[in-house]
C-alpha positions in Angstrom: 117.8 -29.8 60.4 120.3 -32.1 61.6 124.2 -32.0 61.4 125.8 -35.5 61.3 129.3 -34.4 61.5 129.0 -31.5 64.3 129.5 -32.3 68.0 129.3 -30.0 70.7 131.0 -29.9 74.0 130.0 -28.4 76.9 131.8 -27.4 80.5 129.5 -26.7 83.1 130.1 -24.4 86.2 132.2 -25.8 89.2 131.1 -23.3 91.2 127.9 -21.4 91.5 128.0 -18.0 89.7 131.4 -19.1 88.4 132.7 -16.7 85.4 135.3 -17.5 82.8 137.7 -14.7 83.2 140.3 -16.4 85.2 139.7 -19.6 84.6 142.2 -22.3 83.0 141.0 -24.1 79.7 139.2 -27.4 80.3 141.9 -29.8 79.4 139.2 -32.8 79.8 137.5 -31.6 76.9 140.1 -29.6 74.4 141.5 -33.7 74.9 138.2 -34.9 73.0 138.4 -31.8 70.3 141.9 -33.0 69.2 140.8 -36.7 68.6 137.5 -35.8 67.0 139.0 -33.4 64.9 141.7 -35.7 63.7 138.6 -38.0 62.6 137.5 -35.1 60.8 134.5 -34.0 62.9 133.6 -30.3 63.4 133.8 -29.8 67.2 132.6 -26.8 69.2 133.4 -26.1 72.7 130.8 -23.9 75.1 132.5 -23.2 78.4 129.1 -22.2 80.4 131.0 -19.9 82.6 130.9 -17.5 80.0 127.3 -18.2 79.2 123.8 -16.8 81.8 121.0 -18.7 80.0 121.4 -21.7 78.3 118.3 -21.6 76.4 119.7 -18.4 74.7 123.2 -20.6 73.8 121.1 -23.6 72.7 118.8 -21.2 70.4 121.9 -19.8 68.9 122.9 -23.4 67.3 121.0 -23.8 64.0 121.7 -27.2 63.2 120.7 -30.7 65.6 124.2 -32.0 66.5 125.6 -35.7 67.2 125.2 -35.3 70.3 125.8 -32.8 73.4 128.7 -34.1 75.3 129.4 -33.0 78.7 132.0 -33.2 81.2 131.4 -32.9 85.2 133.2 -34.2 88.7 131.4 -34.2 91.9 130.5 -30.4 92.5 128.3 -28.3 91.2 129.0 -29.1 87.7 126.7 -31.9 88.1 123.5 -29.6 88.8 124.4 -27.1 86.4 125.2 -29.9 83.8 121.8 -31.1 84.5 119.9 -27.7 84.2 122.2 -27.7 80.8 120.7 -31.3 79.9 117.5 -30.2 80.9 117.5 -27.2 78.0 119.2 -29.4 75.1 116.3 -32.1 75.5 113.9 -29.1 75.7 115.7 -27.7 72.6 116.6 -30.4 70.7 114.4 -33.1 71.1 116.0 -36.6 70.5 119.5 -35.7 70.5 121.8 -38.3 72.9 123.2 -35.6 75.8 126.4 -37.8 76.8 128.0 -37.8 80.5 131.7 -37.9 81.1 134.3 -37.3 83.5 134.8 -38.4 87.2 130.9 -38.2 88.2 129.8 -40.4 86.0 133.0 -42.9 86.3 133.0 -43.2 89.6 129.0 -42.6 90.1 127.7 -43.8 87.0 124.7 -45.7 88.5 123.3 -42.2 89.9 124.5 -40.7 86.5 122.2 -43.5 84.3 119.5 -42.8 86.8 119.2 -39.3 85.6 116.1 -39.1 82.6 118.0 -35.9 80.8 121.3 -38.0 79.9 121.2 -40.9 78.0 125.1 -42.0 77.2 128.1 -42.0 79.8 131.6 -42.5 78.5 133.8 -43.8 81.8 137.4 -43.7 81.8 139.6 -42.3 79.7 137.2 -41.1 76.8 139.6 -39.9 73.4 138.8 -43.2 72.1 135.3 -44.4 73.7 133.6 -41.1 73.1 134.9 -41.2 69.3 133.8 -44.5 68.7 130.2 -43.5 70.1 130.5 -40.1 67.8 130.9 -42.6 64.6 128.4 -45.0 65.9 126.2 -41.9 66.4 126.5 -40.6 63.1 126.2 -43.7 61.4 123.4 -45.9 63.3 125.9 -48.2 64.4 125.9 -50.4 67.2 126.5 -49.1 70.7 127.0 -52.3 72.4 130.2 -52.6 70.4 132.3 -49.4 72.0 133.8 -50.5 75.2 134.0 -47.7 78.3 130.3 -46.7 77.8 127.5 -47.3 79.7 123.9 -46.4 77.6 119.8 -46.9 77.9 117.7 -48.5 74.9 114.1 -49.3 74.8 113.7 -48.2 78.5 116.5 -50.6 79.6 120.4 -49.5 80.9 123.4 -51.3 79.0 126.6 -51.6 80.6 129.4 -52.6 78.0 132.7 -54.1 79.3 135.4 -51.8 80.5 138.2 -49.9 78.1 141.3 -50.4 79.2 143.6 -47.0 79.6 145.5 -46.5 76.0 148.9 -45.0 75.6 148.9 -41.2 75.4 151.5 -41.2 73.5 148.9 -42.1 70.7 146.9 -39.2 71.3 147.0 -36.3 69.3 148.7 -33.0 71.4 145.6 -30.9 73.2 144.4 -28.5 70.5 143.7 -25.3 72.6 142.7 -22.6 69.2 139.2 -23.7 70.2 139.6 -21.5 73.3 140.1 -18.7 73.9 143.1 -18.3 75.8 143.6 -14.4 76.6 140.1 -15.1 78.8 140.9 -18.6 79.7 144.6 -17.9 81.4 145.5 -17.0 84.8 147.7 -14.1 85.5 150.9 -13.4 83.2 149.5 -15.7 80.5 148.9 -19.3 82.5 147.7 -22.4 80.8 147.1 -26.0 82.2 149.1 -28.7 80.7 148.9 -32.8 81.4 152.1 -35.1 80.4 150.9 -37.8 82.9 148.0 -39.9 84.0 147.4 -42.1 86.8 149.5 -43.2 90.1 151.1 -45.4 91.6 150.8 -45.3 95.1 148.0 -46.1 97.1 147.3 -43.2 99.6 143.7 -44.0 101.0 141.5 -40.7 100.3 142.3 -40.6 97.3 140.2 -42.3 93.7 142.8 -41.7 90.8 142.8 -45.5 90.6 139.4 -46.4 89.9 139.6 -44.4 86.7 143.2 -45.2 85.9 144.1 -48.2 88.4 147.4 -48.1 90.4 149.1 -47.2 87.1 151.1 -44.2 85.6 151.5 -43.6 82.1 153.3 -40.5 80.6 154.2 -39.1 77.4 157.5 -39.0 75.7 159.9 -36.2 77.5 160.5 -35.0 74.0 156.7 -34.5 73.4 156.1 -32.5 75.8 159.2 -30.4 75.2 158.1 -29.8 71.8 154.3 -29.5 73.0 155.3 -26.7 75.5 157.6 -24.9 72.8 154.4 -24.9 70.2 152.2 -23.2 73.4 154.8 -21.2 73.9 155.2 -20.2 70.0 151.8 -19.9 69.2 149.8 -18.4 72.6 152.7 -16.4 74.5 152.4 -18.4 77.7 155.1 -17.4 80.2 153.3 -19.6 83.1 153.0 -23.0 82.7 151.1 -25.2 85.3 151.4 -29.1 85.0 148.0 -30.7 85.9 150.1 -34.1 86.2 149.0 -36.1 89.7 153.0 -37.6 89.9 155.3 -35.3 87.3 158.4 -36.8 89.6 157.5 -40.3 89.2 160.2 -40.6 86.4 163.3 -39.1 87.3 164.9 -39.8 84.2 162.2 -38.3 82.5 162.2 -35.3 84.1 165.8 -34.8 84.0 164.9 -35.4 80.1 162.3 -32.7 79.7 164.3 -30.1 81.9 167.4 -30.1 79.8 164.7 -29.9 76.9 163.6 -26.6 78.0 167.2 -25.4 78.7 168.9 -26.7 75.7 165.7 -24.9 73.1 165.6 -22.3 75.8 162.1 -21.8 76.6 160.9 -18.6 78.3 158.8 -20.3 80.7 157.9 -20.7 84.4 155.6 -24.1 85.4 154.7 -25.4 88.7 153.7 -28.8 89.6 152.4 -31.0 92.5 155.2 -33.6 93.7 155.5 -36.4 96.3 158.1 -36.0 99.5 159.8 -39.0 98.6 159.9 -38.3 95.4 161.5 -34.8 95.9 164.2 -36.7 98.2 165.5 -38.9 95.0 166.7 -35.5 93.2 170.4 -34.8 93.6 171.0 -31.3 94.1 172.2 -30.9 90.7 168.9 -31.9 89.6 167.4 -29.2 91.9 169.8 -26.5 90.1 168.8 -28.4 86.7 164.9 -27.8 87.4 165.6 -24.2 88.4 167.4 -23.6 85.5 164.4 -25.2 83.5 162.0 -22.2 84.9 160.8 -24.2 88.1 158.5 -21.8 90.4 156.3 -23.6 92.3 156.2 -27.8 93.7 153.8 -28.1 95.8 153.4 -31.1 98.0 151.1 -33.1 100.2 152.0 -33.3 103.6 148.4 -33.9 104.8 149.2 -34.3 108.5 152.3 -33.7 110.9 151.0 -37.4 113.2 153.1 -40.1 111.9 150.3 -42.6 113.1 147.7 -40.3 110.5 150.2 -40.4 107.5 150.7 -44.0 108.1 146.7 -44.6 108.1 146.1 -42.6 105.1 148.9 -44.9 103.7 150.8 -41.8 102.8 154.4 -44.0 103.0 156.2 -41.0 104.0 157.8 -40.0 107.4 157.6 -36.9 109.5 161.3 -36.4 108.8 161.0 -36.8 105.3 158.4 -33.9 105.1 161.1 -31.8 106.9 164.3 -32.5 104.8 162.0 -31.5 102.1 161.7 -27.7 103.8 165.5 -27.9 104.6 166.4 -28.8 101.1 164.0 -25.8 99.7 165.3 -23.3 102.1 168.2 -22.0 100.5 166.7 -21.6 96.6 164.6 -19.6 94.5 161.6 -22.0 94.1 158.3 -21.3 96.4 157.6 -24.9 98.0 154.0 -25.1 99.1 152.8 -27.7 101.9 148.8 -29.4 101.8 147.5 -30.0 104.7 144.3 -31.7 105.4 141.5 -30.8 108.6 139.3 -33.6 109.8 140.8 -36.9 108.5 138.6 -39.7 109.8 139.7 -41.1 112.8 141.9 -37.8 113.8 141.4 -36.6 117.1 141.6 -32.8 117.7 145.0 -33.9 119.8 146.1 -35.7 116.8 145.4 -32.1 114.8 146.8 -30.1 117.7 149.9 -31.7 116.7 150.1 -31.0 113.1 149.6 -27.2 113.5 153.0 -27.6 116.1 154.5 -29.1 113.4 153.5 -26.5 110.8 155.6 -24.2 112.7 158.2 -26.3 113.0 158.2 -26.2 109.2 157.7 -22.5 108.9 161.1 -21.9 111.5 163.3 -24.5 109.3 161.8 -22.6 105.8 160.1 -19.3 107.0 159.0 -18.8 103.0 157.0 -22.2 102.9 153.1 -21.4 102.4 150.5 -23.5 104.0 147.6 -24.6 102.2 144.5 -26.1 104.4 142.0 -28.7 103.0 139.1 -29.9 104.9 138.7 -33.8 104.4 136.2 -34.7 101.8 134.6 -38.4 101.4 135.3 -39.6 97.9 133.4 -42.3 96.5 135.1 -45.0 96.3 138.2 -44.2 97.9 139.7 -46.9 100.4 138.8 -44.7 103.0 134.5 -45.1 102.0 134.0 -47.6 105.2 135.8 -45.5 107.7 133.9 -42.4 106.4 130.4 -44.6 107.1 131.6 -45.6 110.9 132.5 -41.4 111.3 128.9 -40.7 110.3 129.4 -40.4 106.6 125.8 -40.7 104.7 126.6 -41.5 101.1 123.9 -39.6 99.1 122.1 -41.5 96.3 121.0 -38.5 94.3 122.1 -36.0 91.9 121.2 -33.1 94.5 123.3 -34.5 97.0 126.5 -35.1 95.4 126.1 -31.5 94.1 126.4 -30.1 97.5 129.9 -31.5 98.0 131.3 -27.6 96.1 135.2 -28.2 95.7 135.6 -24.4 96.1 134.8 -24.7 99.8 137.6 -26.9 100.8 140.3 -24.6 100.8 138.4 -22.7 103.5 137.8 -25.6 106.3 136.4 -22.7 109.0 133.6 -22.0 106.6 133.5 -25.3 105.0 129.7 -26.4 104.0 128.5 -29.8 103.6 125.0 -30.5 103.3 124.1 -32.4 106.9 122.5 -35.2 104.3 126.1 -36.3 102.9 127.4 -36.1 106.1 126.9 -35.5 110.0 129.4 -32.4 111.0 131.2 -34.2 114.1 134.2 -31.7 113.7 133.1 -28.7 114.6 136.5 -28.4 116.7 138.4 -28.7 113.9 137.1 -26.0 112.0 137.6 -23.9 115.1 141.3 -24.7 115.6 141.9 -24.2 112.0 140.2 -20.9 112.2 142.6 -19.7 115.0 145.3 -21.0 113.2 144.2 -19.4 110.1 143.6 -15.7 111.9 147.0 -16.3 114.0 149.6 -17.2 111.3 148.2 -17.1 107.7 146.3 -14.4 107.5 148.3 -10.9 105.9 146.7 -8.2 107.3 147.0 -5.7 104.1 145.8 -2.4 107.0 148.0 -0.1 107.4 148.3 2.8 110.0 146.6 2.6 113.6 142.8 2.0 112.9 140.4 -0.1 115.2 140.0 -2.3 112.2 143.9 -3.1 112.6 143.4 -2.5 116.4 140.6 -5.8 116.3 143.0 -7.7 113.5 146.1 -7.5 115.5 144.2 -8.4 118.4 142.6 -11.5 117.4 145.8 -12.8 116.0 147.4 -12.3 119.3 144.6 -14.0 120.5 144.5 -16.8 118.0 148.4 -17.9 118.5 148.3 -18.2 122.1 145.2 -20.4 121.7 147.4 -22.6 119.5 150.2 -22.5 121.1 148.9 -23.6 124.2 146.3 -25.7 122.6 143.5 -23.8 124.7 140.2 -23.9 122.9 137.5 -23.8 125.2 135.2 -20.5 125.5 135.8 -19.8 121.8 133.9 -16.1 121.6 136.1 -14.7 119.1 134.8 -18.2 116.8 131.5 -18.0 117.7 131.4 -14.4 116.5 132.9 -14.8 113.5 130.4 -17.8 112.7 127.4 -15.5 113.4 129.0 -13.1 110.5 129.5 -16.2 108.2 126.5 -17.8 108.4 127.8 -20.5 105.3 130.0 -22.1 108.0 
């Protein structure tokens, strides 16, 4: 029996084994419920962290849908999405399974390639995807929906691209089809967007191919009254903005804090924000976000080697990054610094001198927390042809794109990378971000003299005079710690 109005969405996994409890609501998606519901379709939303056999979920659906829509980036949501796309056409026979998100933007002649999905929607999808849902239900004509890239009669169809439409035309996110006491984080968190896109032109990373170098935002006033309705109707007290550039408009910002103030909005938010972008805020403006429930701004830094920042086209200066710290100092808002391990083209002198600098930073702000990421290729970033002449191996398959798990990056001294995407020529990285990891970052929660706390106390020791002296060679206390973490 067929359902010609129903349309069901589906989250895959990022991570293997991934569960659902702490998790925040897939804003890619609940996006898509709120324009296909405002068309009048019947939308339901399967987040398969909270799901073990798909077959079982599948079996559970009575009626054959529109289609199965999916969304995945490059991680392991693209082989679970396929062992989900594998079920459906097992299940339901004949019913399109459609591909969107990052993967299949950026990818989507690996995505095509695949014989379990039949549709991709690339771009920004609200519209696209409901013009294919109508087209769908009605036997209308695919090659007429721009943004969508489809297979007839054996043969692959790419239509011309959609350009990015204003968001302000976009209904608000409906979360009710979530469940958000499972879906929040801590003190009741949600994820929020009030911006697309960017405008600068840092090298790593691939915003622009799905948006190009452009920013679009909605109305301050929008998301005032968009964070007052969350607040009304789901009791969030944390609020995190999922915005690439929230600072990009000062005006704005300035609008949407006094927003909060003036209606008085019990609610804390953190955000990411540039270091020059920071610098433009008069200290008023830092009072005026503090008063607005500002907790966290996190920024990228990436390196503390002016000639690194200047090749990853960062356009920020060393000095910048610590007039940042010294403006953060002296208030109540955590500031939290991103720094990346292996940049192509660094040398381990070159990343010798960023960890100095991180302790520079941590002496003008002693509360500033340090994040490490270990470098990861992006397609079609400007930095794809010096990844290739560092020994990058771009893989042309499903199964090797799925290797590149997201969660691992956060972790560079146990950071896996199939040796098929690329060949691991930093292993000295990893090892000097290991020391500096046991030497400085680490909390050791022990308490009382134990030889656990005898061996953790030790190694730290241990670990700061190797970075402080930049003395790496005869790395036992590494070596040993790899042999326990075989994942390295």
């Amino acid at each position: 029996m067929e359902n010609k109005n129903t349309v069901i969405l589906i989250y895959p996994r990022l991570v293997e084994g991934e569960q659902s409890g702490k998790a925040p609501p897939p804003l890619s998606l609940l996006s898509l419920c709120s324009s296909l519901k405002e068309r009048g379709k019947d939308v339901k939303l399967y987040d398969l962290r909270s799901y073990d056999n798909y077959e079982t979920l599948l079996k559970s659906i009575s009626k054959s849908p529109v289609c199965f829509g999916l969304s995945a980036m490059i991680s392991y949501q693209i082989r679970d999405g396929i062992h989900f796309s594998e079920a459906v056409h097992k299940i339901f026979p004949g019913v399109p399974v459609v591909w969107g998100g990052w993967f299949p933007t950026i990818l989507p002649d690996i995505a095509i390639s695949h014989p379990t999905i039949d549709i991709l929607v690339k771009g920004q999808g609200e519209v696209s995807f409901v013009e294919l849902v109508e087209a769908l239900s009605t036997g209308g004509d695919l090659a007429e929906i721009k943004g969508i890239t489809y297979k007839k009669n054996g043969k692959v169809f790419n239509n011309p691209p959609r350009n990015p439409v204003d968001l302000n035309s976009l209904p608000s996110v409906d979360y009710s089809l979530v469940d958000i006491s499972r879906s929040t984080m801590g003190d009741r968190f949600i994820n929020y967007i009030s911006s697309t896109g960017c405008p600068h032109r840092c090298k790593f990373c691939n915003v622009q191919t799905v948006f190009g170098q452009k920013w679009m935002a909605l109305a301050a006033l929008r998301v005032v009254n968009d964070i007052e309705m969350l607040i009304k109707n789901y009791q969030v007290k944390m609020l995190e903005f999922y915005d690439d550039n929230l600072f990009v408009n000062i005006q704005r910002l300035r609008d949407i804090m006094n927003g909060f103030v003036e209606k008085k909005l019990d609610i804390r938010w953190v955000a990411n924000v540039r270091v020059n972008q920071f610098l433009r805020l008069t200290e008023e403006d830092i009072r005026l976000i503090r008063r607005a429930g500002c907790h966290t701004l996190t920024f990228g830094a990436e390196s503390g080697n002016q000639k690194t920042l200047d090749f990853l086209q960062k356009d920020i200066k060393i000095e910048e990054i610590k007039e940042v710290a010294e403006r953060l100092r002296n208030n109540d808002i955590v500031a939290r610094y991103n720094f990346m391990v292996g940049i192509p083209g660094e040398t381990p002198a070159d990343f010798q001198s960023t960890l100095k600098f991180i302790l520079t930073l941590k002496e003008i702000h002693p509360g500033l927390e340090i994040v490490f990421y270990y470098y990861m290729p992006i397609p079609e970033s400007k930095l794809k042809y010096e990844d290739i002449k560092m020994g990058f191996k771009q893989p042309d398959t499903f199964e090797g794109w799925s290797r590149c798990i997201m969660g691992d990056v956060t972790k560079p001294w146990i950071y896996r990378i199939d040796k098929s995407i690329m060949e691991d020529k930093r292993e000295k990285f990893k090892c000097m971000s290991f020391y500096f990891w046991k030497g400085y970052l680490l909390n050791d929660p022990v308490v009382g003299f134990t030889l656990r706390r005898f061996k953790m106390i030790t190694i730290k020791v241990l670990s700061r005079l190797r970075v402080q002296t930049g003395i790496y060679i005869f790395p036992l206390e590494w070596k040993l710690f790899c042999r326990r973490h075989k994942s390295h």
